[in-house]
C-alpha positions as CSV (number, residue, x, y, z in Angstrom):
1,X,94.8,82.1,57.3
2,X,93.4,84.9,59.4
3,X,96.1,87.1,61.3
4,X,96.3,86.6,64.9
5,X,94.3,89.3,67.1
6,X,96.4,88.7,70.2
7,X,98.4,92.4,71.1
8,X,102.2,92.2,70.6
9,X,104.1,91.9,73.8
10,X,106.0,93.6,75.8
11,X,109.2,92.4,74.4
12,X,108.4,92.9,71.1
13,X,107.5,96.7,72.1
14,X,110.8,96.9,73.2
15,X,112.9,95.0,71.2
16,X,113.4,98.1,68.6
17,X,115.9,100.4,71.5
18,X,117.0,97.0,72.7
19,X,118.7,96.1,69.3
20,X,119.7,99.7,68.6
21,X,121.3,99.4,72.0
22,X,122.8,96.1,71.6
23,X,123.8,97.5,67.9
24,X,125.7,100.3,69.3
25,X,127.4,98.2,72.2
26,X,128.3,95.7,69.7
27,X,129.9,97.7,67.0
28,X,132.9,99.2,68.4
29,X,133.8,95.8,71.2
30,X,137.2,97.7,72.4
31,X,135.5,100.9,73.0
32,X,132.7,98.9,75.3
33,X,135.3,96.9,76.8
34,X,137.5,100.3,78.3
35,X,133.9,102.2,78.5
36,X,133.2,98.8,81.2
37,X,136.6,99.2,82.2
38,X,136.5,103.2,83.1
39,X,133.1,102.1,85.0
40,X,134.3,99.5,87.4
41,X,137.3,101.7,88.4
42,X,134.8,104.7,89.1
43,X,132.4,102.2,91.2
44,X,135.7,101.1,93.3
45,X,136.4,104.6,93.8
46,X,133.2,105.2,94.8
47,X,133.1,102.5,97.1
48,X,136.4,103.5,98.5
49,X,135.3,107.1,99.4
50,X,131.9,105.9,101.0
51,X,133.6,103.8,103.1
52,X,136.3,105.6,104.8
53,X,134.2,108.3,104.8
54,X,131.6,106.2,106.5
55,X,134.1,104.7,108.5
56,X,135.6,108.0,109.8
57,X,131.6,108.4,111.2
58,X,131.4,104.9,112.3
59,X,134.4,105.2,114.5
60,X,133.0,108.5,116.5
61,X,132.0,106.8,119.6
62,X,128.8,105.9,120.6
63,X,127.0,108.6,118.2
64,X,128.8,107.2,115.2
65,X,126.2,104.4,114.1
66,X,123.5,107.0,114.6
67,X,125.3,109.4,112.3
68,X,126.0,106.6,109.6
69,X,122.2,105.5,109.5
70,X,121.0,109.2,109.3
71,X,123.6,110.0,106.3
72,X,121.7,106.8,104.6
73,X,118.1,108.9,105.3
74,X,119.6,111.6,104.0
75,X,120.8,109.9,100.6
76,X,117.9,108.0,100.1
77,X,115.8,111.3,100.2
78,X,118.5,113.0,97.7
79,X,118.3,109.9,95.3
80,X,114.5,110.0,95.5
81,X,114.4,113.6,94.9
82,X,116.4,113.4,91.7
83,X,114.9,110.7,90.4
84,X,111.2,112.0,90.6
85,X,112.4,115.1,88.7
86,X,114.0,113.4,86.5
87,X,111.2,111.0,85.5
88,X,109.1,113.9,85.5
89,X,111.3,115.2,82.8
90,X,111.7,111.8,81.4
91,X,108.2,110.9,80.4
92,X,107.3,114.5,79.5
93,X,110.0,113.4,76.6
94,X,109.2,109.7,76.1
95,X,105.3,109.7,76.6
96,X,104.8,113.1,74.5
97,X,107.4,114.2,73.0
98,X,108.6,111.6,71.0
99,X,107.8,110.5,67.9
100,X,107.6,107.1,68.2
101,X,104.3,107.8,70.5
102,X,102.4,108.6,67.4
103,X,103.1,105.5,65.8
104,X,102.0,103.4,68.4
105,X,99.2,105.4,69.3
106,X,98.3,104.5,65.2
107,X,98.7,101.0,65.8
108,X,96.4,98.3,67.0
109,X,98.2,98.1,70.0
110,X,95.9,98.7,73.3
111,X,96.8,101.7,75.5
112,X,98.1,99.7,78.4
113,X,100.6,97.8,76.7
114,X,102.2,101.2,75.0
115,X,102.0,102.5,78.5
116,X,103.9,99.4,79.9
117,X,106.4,100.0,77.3
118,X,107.1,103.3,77.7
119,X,107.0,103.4,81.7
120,X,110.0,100.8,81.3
121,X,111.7,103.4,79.2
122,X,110.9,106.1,81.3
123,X,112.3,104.1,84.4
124,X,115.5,103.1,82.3
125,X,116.0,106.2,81.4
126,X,115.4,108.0,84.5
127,X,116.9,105.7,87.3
128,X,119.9,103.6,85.4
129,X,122.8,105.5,86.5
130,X,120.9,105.7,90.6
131,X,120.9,102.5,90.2
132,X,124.5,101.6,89.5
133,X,126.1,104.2,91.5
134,X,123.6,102.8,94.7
135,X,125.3,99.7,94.7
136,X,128.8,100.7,95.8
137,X,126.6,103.1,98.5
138,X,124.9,100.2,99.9
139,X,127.7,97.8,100.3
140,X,129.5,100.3,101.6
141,X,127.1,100.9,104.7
142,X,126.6,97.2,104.5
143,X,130.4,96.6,105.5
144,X,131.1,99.7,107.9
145,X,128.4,98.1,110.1
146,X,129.6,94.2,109.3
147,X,125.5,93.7,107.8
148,X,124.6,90.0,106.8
149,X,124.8,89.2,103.4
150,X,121.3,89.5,102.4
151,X,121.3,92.9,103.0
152,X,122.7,94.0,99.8
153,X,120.4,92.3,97.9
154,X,117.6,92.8,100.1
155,X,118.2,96.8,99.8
156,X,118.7,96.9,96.4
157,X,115.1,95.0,95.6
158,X,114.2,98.1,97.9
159,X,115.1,100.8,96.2
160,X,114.6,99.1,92.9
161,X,110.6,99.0,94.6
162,X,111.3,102.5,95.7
163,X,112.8,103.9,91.8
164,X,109.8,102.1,90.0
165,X,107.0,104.0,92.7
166,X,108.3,107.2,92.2
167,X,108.3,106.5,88.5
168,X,105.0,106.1,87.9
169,X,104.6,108.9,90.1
170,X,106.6,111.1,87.8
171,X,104.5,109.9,84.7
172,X,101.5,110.7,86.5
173,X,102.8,113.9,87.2
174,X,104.1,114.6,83.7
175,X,100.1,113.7,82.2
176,X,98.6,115.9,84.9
177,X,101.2,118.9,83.5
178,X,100.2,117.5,80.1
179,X,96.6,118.1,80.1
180,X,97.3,121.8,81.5
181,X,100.0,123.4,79.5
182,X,102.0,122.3,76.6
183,X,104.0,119.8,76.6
184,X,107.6,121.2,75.4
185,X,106.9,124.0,77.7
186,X,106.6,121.9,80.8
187,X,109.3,120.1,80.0
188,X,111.7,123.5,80.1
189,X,110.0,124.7,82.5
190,X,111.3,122.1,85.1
191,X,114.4,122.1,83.8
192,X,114.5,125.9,84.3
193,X,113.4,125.6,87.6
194,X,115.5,122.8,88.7
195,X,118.8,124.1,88.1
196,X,117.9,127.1,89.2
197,X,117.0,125.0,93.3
198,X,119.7,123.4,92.6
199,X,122.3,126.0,91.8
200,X,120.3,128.5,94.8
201,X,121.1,125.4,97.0
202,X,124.1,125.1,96.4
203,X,125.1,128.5,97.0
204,X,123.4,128.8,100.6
205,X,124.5,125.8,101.4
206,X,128.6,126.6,100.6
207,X,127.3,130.2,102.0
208,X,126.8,129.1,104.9
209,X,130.5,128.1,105.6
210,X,129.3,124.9,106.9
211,X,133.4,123.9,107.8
212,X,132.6,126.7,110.9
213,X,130.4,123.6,112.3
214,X,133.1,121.4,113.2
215,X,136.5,123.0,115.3
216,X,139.6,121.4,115.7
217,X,139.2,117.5,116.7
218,X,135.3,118.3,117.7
219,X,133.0,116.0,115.2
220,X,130.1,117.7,118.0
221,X,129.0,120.7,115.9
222,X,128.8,118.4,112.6
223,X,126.7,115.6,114.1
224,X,124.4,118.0,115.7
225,X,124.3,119.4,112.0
226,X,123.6,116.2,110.5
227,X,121.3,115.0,113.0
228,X,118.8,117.8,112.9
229,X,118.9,118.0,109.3
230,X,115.5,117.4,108.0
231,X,114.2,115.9,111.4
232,X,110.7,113.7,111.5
233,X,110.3,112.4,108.4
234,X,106.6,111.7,107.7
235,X,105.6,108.2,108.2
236,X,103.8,108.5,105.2
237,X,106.5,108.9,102.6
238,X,108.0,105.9,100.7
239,X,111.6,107.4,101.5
240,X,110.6,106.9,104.9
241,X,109.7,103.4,104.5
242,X,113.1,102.5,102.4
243,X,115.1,104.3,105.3
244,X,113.3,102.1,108.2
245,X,113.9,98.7,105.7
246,X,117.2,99.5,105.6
247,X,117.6,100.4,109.7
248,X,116.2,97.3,110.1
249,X,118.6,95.5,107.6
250,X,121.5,96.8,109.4
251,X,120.4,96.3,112.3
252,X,119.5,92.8,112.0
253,X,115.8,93.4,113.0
254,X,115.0,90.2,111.0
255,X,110.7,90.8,111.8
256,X,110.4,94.1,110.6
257,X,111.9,93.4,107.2
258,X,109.0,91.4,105.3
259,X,106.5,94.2,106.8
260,X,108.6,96.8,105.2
261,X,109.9,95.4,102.0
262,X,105.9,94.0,100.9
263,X,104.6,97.7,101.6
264,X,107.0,98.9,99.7
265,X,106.8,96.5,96.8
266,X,102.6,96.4,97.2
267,X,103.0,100.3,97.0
268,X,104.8,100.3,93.4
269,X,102.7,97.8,92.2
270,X,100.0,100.2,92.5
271,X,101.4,103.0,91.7
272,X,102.1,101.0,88.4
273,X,98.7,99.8,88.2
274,X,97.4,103.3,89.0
275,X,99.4,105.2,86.3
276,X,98.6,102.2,83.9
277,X,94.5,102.7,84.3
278,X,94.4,106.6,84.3
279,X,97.0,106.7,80.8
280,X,94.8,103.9,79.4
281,X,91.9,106.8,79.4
282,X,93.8,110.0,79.0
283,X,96.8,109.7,77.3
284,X,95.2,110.0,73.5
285,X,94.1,113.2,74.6
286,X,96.9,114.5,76.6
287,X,99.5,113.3,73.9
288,X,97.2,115.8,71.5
289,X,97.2,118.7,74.1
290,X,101.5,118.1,74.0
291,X,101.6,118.5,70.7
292,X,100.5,122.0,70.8
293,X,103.5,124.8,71.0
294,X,106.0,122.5,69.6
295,X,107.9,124.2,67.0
296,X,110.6,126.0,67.9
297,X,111.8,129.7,67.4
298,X,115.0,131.0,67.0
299,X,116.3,134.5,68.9
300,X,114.2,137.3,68.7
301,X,115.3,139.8,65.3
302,X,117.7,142.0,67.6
303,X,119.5,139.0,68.9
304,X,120.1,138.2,65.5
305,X,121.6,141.2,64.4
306,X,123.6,141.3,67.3
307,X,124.6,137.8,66.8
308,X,125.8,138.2,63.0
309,X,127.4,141.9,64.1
310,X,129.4,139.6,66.3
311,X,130.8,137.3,63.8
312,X,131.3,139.5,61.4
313,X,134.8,139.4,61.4
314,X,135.0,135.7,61.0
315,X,135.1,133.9,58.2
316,X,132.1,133.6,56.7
317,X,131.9,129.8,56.2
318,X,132.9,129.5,60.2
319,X,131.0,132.2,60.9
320,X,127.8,130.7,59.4
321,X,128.2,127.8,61.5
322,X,129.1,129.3,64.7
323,X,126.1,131.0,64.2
324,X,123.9,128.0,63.7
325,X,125.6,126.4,66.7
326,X,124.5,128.9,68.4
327,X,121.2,128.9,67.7
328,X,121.0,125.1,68.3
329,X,122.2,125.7,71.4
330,X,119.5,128.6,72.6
331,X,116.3,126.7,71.2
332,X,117.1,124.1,73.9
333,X,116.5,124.8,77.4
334,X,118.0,121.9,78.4
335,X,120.9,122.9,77.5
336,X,121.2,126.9,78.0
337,X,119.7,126.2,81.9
338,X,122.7,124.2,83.3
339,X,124.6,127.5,82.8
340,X,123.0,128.8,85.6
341,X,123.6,126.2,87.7
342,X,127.2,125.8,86.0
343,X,127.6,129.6,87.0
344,X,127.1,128.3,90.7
345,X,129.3,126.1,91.0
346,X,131.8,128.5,89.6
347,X,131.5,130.4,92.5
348,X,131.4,127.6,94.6
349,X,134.7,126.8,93.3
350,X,136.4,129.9,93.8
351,X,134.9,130.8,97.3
352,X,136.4,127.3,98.1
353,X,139.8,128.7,97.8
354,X,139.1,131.9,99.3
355,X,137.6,130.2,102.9
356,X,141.7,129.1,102.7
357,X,144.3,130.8,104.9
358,X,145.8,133.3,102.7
359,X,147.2,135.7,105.0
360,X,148.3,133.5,107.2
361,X,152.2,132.7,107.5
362,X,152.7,129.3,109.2
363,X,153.9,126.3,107.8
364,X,151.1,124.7,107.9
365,X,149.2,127.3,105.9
366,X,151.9,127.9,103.9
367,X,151.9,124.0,102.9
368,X,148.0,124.1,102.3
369,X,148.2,126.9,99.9
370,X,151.0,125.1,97.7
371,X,148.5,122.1,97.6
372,X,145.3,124.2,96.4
373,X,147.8,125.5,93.6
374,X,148.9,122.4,92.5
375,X,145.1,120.8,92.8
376,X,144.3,123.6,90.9
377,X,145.6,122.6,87.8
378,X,144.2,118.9,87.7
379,X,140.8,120.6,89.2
380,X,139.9,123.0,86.6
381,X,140.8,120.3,83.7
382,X,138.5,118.1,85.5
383,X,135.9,120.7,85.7
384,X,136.0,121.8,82.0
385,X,135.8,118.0,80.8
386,X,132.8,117.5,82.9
387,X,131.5,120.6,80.8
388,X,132.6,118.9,78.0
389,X,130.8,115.7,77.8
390,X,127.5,117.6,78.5
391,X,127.8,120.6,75.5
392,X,130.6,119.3,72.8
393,X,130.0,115.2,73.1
394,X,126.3,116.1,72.3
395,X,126.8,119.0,69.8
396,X,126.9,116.4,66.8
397,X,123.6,114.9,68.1
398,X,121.8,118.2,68.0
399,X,121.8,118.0,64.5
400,X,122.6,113.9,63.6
401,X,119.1,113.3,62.0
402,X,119.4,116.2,59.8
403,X,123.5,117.0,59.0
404,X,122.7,115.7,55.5
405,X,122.0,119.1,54.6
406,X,125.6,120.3,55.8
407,X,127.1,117.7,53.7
408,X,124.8,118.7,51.0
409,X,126.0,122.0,51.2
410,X,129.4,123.4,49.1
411,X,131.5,123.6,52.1
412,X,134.1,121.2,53.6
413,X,133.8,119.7,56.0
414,X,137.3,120.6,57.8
415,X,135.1,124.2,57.7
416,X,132.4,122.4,59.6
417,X,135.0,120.7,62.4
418,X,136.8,124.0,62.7
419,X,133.6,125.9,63.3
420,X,132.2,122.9,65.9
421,X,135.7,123.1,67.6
422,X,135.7,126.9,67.7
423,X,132.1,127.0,69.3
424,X,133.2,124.1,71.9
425,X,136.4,125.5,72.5
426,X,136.3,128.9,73.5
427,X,133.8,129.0,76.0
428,X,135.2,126.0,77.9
429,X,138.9,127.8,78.0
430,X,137.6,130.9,79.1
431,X,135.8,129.2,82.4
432,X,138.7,126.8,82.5
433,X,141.0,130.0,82.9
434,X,139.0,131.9,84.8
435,X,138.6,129.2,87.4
436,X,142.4,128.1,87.7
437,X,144.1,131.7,86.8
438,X,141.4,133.6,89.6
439,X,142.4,131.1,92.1
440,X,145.6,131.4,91.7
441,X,145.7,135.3,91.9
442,X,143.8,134.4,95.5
443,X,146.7,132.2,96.3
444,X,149.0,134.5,95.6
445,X,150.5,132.0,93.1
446,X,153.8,133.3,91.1
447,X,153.4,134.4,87.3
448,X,155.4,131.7,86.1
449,X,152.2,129.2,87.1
450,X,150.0,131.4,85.5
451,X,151.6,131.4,82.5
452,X,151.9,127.6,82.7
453,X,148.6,126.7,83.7
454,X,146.8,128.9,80.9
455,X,149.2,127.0,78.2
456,X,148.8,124.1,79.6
457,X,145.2,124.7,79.6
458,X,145.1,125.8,76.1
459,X,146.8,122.7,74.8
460,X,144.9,120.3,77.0
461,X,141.6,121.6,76.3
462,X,142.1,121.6,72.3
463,X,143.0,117.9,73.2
464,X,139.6,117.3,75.3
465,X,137.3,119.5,72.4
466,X,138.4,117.7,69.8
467,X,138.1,114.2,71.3
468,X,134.8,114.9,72.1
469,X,133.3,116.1,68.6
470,X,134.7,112.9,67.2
471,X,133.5,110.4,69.8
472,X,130.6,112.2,69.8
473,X,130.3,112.2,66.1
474,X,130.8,108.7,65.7
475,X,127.9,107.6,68.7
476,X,125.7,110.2,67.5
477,X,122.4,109.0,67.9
478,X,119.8,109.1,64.9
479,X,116.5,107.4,67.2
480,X,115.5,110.8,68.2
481,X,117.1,110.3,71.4
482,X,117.1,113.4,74.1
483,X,120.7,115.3,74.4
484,X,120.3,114.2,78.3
485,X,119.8,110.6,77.2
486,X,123.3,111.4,74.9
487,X,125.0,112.4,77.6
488,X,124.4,109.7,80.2
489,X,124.8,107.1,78.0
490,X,127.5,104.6,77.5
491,X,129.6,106.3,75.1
492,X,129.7,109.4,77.0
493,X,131.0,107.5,79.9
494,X,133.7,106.2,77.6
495,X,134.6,110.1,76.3
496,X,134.8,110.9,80.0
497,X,137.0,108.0,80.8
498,X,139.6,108.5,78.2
499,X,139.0,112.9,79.4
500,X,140.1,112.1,82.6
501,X,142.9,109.4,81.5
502,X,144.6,112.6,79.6
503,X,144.5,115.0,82.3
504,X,145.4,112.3,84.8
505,X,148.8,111.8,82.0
506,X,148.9,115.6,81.6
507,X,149.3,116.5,85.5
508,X,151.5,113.4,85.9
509,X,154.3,114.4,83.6
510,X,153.8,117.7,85.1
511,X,153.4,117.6,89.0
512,X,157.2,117.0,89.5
513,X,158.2,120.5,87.6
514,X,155.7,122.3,89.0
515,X,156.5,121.6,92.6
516,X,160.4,122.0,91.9
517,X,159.5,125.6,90.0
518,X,157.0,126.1,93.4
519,X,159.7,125.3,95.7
520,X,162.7,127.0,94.1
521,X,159.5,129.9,93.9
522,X,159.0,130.0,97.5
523,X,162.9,129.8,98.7
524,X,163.9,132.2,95.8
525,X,166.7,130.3,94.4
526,X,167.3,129.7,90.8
527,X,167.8,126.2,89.4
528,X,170.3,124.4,88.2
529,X,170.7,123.6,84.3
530,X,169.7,120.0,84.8
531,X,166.7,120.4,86.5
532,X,165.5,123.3,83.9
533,X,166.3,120.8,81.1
534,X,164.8,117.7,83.4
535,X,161.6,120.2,83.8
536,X,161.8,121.5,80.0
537,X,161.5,117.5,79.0
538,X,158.5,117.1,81.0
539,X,156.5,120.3,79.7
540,X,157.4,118.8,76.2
541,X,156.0,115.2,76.6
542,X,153.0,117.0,78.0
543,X,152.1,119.7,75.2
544,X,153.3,116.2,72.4
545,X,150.9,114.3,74.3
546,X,147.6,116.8,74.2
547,X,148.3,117.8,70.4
548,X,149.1,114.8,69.8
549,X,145.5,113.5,70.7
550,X,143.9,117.1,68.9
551,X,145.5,116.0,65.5
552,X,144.5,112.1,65.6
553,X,140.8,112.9,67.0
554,X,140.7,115.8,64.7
555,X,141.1,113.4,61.6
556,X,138.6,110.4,63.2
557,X,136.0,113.5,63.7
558,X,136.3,114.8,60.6
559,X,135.4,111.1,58.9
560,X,132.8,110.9,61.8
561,X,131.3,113.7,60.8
562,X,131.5,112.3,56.5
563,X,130.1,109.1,58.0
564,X,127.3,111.3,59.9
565,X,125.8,112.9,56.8
């Protein structure tokens, strides 16, 4: 019987990452069920802040609506922004990069149809979580100004219009890049460059001491601010057209929607149909020009030597794989960039507290400086397990498709966890530190915080590391999947769920002692033997709690990681 000549479908393209995602979902069900859990709560939250927020506008007289609909412009412009970049970044990855290109490029499968498949990868990847987070957004503004119900879904087909345009726009760009420099290099070049925009806009931005704008009960300065703030938008950009949809949504101008919404859905169509025809020509060649330049070098010979110097007193099992750690860290730009943007927001974080007033004596002051230091605490913790699920949750999947030759190796593997914790740990308690114990010192906090924040730290950290090596061990991906696509995924939604649920327990059993120890600080009284032992109780259930979460994730990790290889 001859073999039938009709192409495989899309679905059939796909179905290999659907049932390795439906695999993954499906083989821990408790895990997917508080992941889901952790999600919702986050949405409500989110919905919660954009409405008072929105409300707090809303409610500023006559200007109010107009300040409302120009934050919208504003957001849809940052959400566009982000997501061209990162579809840039995405399709430099899926279309080029990864290996599963090569095999369909090998297979009787026309160019088109690969392209369809991988542009609804590339939009997946690259517009999921703007997606999701955009719904809460939208209803939001769709409540503050009491919109009819079809505006949610009417917006949301919008941007969906809006995400799938500037996809195809970002794989366009990507095979333009393509055809001029390599591939790989491209691909860290933007990542270089973005987080160093972002980072540089970030810091003139909070330079700029934009809480000068707005004096005491006078919104004037702010919504002058916000109101010039990238004023005329071209009439030619699709951010423009979402941003006049969605006027007209909330403003019930009922005849300019179907004008607005079919340009923008006509528009992504062929932008579609556009980056479909010119990859159905190109991409052979330009997937041959990306593979050019891909291996990868280690650190130069000095940096080497300097390196091994360094660990020379170690261990020499943990020293070897700190080393190679570190190494797998510095190959990837992707992940040795977001220090400088990390390094940023560092100083964002600090010159925070120092806009405070310090020197001043009134009660009021007085008051807002014992809130920063207690916010402190619960601030930096939040800080360092954001860190967290972006450099130890992925650490295991730097090396997943190839840890067989640690386990073929002579060395144990409690070796191997104590040299991934080591490498996870210390960095993230040194920022953690630096960021609660420098504030403090600008607070003029007492040494008995210091010393209680830094152990607290210490303990709470070894808690966070160690859970994330073994969740991430244990969701360590083995489809060559990015270390960005790791870190937005599912699982690492779940690790940062159950991050926050600890240091949310943590500051819990320990906000009451520290503001007794604050206020018996601040009047210069001692306390009474009750309340020491009351606050000695609560410092214990704290430090039981964290190690007890380091030992148990300690010992899942370590058969993770036997499971891994």
């Amino acid at each position: 019987m001859q073999a039938s000549t009709h192409p495989p479908s899309l679905g059939l393209l796909l179905s290999p990452r659907l049932r390795v995602t439906r695999r993954a979902l499906g083989a821990h069900p408790r895990r997917m069920v508080a992941g889901l859990a952790g999600l919702v709560a986050t949405l409500l939250g989110t919905l919660a802040l954009f409405e008072n927020v929105l409300g707090y506008f809303h409610a500023l007289g006559e200007i109010g609506p107009l300040l409302t609909l120009r934050l919208l412009e504003l957001l849809i412009v940052t959400l566009a922004g982000v997501t061209l970049l990162s579809s840039t970044i995405a399709a430099l990855s899926i279309f080029y990069l990864s290996d599963e290109t090569a095999l369909l490029l090998a297979s009787p499968v026309p160019l088109r149809r690969i392209h369809h498949a991988r542009f609804v990868e590339t939009l997946v990847a690259s517009s999921w979580m703007v997606l999701v987070f955009s719904v809460p957004a939208l209803l939001a503004w769709g409540r503050v100004h009491d919109a009819h119900g079809a505006f949610l879904p009417l917006a949301l087909l919008a941007l969906v219009a809006l995400l799938v345009l500037l996809t195809a726009t970002g794989i366009l760009l990507a095979s333009a890049i393509v055809l001029v420099l390599p591939a790989r290099g491209a691909r860290d070049g933007l990542l270089i460059a973005s987080a160093l925009l972002i980072g540089a806009g970030l810091l003139a931005l909070r330079l700029a001491r934009p809480e000068r704008l707005e004096g005491a009960g006078d919104a004037g300065g702010f919504a002058a601010f916000l109101l010039g703030l990238g004023a005329g938008p071209s009439p030619w950009l699709p951010t423009t057209w979402t941003s006049d949809l969605m006027r007209a949504l909330l403003g019930a101008d009922a005849p300019a929607v179907p004008l607005r919404l079919g340009l923008l859905v006509t528009s992504a169509a062929l932008a579609v149909e556009a980056s479909a025809s010119l990859l159905g020509r190109v991409l052979p060649l330009a997937w041959s020009r990306a593979q050019s330049g891909r291996g990868k070098g280690g650190p130069p010979g000095r940096a080497n030597h300097l390196l091994d110097a360094l660990l020379r007193p170690l261990p020499r099992p943990l020293a070897l794989f700190f080393a190679k750690d570190l190494r797998l860290f510095l190959r990837d730009p992707a992940q040795w960039s977001q220090l400088l943007l990390l390094a940023a927001l560092g100083a964002i974080y600090v010159f925070n507290f120092s806009a405070l007033p310090i020197a001043e004596t009134t009660a009021v002051a007085v008051l807002l400086r014992d809130l920063a230091q207690l916010a402190n605490l619960p601030l930096a913790a939040f800080v360092a397990a954001a860190l967290a699920v972006r450099f130890v949750f992925t650490m295991p999947a730097l090396e997943a498709r190839t840890f067989w030759l640690v386990r073929s190796s002579p060395i144990m593997l409690e070796h191997v966890w104590r040299a991934k914790f080591t490498a996870g740990y210390l960095p993230l308690l040194a920022v953690a530190l630096a960021m609660a114990v420098g504030t403090n010192v600008l607070l003029d906090a007492p040494a008995s915080t210091h010393i209680i924040y830094g152990v607290t730290l210490a303990l709470l950290l070894a808690a966070i590391v160690s859970l994330g090596l073994a969740m991430g061990a244990t969701h360590a991906p083995r489809d060559g999947r990015s270390v960005a696509q790791v870190a937005a995924g599912p699982a690492a939604m779940g690790y940062m769920t159950a991050s926050l649920g600890l240091v949310a327990a943590v500051v819990a059993l320990e906000l009451w002692p520290l503001t007794r120890l604050l206020a018996a600080s601040r009047a210069r009284e001692p306390l009474g033997t009750g309340a020491m032992l009351a606050i000695a109780v609560c410092f214990a259930a704290a430090a039981a709690l964290c190690c007890g979460v380091t030992v148990a994730a300690r010992r899942g990790g370590i058969r993770a990681l036997a499971r891994l290889g």
